[in-house]
N, C-alpha and C positions, 0 to 999 in steps of 0.2 A: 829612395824617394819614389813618388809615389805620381806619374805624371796622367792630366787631365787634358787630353786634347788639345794639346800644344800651350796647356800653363798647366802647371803643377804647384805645391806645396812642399818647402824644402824648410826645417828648422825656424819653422814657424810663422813663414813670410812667403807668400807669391808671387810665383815668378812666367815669364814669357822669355823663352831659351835660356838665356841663362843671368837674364836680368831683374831684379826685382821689380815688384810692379809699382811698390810703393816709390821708387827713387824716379820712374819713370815720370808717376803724377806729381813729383813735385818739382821735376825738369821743365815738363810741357804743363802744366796743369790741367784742369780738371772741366768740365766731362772731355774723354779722350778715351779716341778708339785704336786700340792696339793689336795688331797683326803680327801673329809668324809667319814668316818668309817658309821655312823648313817645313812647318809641318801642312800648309797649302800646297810645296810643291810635292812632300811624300802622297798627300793624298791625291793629288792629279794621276802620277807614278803608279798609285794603286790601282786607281780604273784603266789606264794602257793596259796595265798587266792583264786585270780581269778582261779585257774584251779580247784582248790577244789575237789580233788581227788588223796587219799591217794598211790593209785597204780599209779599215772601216778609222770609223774620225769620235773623242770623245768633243765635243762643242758645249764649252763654258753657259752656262745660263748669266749673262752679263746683271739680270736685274736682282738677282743677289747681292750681289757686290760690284758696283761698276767703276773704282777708285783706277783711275789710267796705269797708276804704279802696279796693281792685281792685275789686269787688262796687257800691260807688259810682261811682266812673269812669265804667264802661261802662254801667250803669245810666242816667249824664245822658249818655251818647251815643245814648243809644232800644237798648242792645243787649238782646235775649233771654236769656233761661238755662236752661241743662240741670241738671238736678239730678237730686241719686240718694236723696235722706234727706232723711227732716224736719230735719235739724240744719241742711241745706241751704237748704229754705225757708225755715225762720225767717233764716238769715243774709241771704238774698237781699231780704227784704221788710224784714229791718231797715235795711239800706242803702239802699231806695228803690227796687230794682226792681218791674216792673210786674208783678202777677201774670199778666194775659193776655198777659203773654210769656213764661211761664216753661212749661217740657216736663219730666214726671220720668219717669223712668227708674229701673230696676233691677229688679233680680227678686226681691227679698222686701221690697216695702214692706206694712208692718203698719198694723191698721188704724186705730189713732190718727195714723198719718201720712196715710194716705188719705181721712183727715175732715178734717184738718188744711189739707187742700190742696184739700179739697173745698168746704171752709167760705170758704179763701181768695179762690177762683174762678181756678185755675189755666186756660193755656190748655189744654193736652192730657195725661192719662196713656199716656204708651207702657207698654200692658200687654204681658206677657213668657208669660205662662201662662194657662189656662182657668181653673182658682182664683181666678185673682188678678180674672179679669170677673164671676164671683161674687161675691166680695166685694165689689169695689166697685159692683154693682150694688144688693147689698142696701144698702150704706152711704148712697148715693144716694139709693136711695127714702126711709132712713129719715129725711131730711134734707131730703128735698122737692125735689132738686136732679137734674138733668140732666148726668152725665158725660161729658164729651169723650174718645173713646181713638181713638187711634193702635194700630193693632198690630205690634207688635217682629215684625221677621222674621229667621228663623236665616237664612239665604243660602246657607250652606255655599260660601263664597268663603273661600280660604287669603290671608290680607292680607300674607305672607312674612313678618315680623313677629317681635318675641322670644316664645315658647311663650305667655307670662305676660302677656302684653296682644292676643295676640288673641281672638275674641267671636265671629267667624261662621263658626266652622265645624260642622258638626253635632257636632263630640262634644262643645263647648261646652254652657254653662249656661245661655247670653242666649238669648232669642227664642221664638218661633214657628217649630214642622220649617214648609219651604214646603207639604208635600204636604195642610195641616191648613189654611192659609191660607185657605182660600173657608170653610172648616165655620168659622170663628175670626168671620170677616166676617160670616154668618150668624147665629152668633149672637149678635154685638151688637148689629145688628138688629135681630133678636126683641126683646131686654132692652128693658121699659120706660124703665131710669133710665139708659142708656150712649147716649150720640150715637155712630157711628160718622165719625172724620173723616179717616182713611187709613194710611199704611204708615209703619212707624219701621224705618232700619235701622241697625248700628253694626256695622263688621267687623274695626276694631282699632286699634290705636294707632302711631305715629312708622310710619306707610307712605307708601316713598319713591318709589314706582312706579305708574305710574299705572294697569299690567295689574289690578292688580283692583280699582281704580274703575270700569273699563270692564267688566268683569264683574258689578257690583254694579247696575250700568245697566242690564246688561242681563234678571237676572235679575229686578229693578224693574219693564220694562217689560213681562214676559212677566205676573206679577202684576197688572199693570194691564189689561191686556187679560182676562186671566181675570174679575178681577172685571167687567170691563165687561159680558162675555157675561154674567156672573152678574148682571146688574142692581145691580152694589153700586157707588155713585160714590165714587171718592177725591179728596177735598179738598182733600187736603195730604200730600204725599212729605216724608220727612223723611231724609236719606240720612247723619246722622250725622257726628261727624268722622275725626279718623286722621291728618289732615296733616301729613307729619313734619318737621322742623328738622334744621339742621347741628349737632352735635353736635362734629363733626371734620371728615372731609372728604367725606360723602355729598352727594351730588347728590341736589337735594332737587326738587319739584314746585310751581310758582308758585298760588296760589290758582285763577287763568283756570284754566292746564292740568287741577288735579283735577276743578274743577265741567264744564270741556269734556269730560272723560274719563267722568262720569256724564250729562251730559245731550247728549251725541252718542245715545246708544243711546236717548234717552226718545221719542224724536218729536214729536209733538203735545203732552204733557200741558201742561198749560195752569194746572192747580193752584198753591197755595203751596210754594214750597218753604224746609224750613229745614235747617240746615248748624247742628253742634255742636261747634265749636273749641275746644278746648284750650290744649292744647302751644304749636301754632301763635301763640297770642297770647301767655303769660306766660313762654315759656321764656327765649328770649332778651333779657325784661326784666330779668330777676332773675340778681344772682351773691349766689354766697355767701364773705363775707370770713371768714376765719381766721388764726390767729396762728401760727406754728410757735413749738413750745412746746421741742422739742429736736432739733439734727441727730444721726444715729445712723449713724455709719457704720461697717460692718462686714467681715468678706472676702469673702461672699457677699452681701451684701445693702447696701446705705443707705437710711436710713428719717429722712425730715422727719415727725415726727409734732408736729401740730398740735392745734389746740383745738374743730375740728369734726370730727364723722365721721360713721359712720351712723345715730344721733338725730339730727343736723340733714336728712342728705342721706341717705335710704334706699335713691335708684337704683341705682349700683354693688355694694353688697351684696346688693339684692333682684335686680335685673336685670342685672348683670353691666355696668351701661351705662358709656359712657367721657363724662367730661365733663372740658373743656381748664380745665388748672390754671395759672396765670401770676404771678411776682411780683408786685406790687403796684407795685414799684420795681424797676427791673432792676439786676442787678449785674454787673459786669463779670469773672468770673472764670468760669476755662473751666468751662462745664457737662459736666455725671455724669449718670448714671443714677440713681434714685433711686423710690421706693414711697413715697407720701402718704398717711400713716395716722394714724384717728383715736386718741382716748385710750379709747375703748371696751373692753369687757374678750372681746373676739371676733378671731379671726383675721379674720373676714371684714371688719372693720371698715375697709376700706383706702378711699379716696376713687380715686386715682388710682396705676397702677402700672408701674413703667419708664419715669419721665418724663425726658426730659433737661433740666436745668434747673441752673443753678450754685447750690453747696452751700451750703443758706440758713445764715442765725442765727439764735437764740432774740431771736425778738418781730418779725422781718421777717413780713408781711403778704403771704399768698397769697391770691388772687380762682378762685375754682370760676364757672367762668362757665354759662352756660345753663341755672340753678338756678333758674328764676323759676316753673317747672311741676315740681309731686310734690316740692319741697323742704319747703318751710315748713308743706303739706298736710299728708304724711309723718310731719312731724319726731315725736318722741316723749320721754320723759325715762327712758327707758335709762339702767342708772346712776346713776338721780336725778342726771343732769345738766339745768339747769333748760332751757326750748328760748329760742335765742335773740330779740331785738330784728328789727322788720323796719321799715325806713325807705322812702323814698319822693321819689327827688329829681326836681326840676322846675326844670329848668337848673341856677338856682345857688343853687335853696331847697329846704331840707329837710322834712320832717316825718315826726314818727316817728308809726307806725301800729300797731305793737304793740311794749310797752315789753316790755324784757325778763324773764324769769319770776325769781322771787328761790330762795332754798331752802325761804322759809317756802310758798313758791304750790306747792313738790311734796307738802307735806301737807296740806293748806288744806281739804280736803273729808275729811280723813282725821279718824278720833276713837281715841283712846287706850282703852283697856278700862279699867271702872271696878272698884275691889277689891272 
């Protein structure tokens, strides 16, 4: 047998460890997102190994995948976490992560979050702006506390990447321009309430190449050496993640190859270093199960339209992305071409387009696979479709981790006007 990123194809039926997928969707039903425990925690396991270095920290990118039950897992593995929102914190700390492992990010954290996490005892703020060292300087003092920051650097490295997930280049919104970096370092310095503790960078998402990792190295080390002449010590590099997955049939980058790709050009530095994975860990844990709800075939077109689409899985519609669709069960008749599309009320609402696949039936079980990253994050209730169940198997034990939303949970926060 022949295994696909923690689901494979065994005698003609798909499976997730060592369960079929189809028995699964007719347990919990349908749309339903389904996680390996195993092959999330081998992939975590993988990056320790690759960084190999007991002082430096691999830190979870939480807005992949933020389900409390993942957020647990890796939590009792000693993993890190990247966060970008207080919604974030609080999930992280409800599941058991450590706070002085956790790194936030993003460019407009407000300041009930920045006390939030202040009060916490986060390990580091990667701050992204000169406002944002303001603020949290005065938050700090008024709190009697000493703030850790990191400072985000734009890089202006093109990560090749789709438009909409890259971050370093200068006409992006993330970071620190480099030519401001010594005046940034400087003045956290100065600030009473801000520790300075070194350089944050993140240059984009699913990159398959390892040309500008080795770019980002380099323009890393050229920063380090400035500040050294500058008298400013960095602590701690933090070079973010990006690491991309097969999707299809991309030739992708082994953990060893990207961190050799960044720390071939570093030299000496001798610092912490920490890495912010994503994609990399939950994508190919996760598929998403769906029903076809009706085949539609027509003169120009056929269409399996099924019972998930872009409220469960937003990729393909927001990012044009391709994720491999496969029966659940195979059937034996000659495969067509065909368009996978949701019940959304959007053209764009398509999962997968031009598949070949033979002409399903209403209530055969399709598997969206490498849905474990930006699925379930994503999902929304579009439609007032409620967002589905996401379970959790561990060989040949289940558990569900988020039950599924009913009609009344689309109004639940909602109140009627009184006459």
């Amino acid at each position: 047998m022949m295994k696909t990123a923690g689901f494979y194809s065994k005698d003609g039926r798909y499976y997730c460890e060592q369960l079929p997928l189809v028995e699964l969707a007719e347990e919990y039903g349908t749309p339903l997102y389904v996680y390996s425990k195993n092959y999330l925690l081998n992939r975590y396991q993988e990056l320790v190994k690759a960084v190999n270095d007991p002082q430096s920290l691999v830190c979870f990118a939480v807005k992949s995948n933020s389900n409390l039950a993942i957020l647990q897992l890796l939590a009792r593995e000693g993993s890190g976490f990247d966060i970008v929102s207080g919604g974030e914190l609080a999930r992280v700390l409800e599941a058991g992560g450590d706070p002085q492992k956790i790194v936030y990010s993003g460019v407009g954290k407000t300041r009930s979050e920045q006390r939030a996490a202040l009060e916490a005892g986060i390990a580091t703020f990667n701050v992204e702006s000169f406002p944002e060292f303001k603020q949290l300087d005065q938050l700090a003092g008024e709190l009697g506390l000493l703030a850790p920051v990191a400072i985000r650097v734009n890089p202006e490295v093109d990560a090749r990447t789709h438009h909409k997930i890259t971050t370093g280049k200068k006409e992006n919104k993330f970071g620190i321009p480099l030519n401001l970096i010594e005046q940034a370092a400087r003045q956290v310095v100065e600030l009473d309430n801000l520790q300075f503790m070194g350089l944050h960078f993140h240059i984009g998402s699913q990159i398959t190449s390892s040309d500008p990792f080795e770019r980002l190295g380099q323009r890393a080390v050229d920063l380090l050496n400035r500040l050294e002449t500058a008298g400013i010590e960095v602590k701690t590099l933090n070079i973010g993640g990006g690491l991309g997955v097969c999707y299809d049939q991309e030739e992708t980058l082994t953990p060893e190859r990207w961190l050799q790709a960044v720390r071939s050009q570093l030299g000496s530095f001798e610092g912490r270093l920490l890495i912010e994975p994503g994609r990399y860990l939950t994508a190919g844990a996760g598929a998403l199960l769906t029903s076809v709800v009706y085949y539609k075939p027509s003169v120009n077109k056929n269409f399996a339209i099924v019972d998930a689409g872009m409220n469960s899985l937003l990729r393909p519609a927001m990012y044009d992305a391709y994720h491999r669709i496969v029966p659940a069960v195979e059937r034996s008749q000659q495969p067509s071409r065909l368009d996978v599309v949701g019940p959304i009320c959007e053209t764009g609402d398509t999962l997968g387009k031009d598949r070949l696949m033979p002409p399903p039936e209403p209530g055969d079980c399709l598997a969206v696979l490498e849905a474990g990253a930006y699925g379930a994050s994503m999902a929304s209730q579009y439609n007032s479709f409620p967002r589905p169940a996401e379970i959790l198997v561990d060989q040949t034990e289940v558990q569900l981790i988020r039950r599924p939303e009913t009609y009344q949970d689309l109004w639940a926060k909602e109140r009627l006007i009184e006459q």
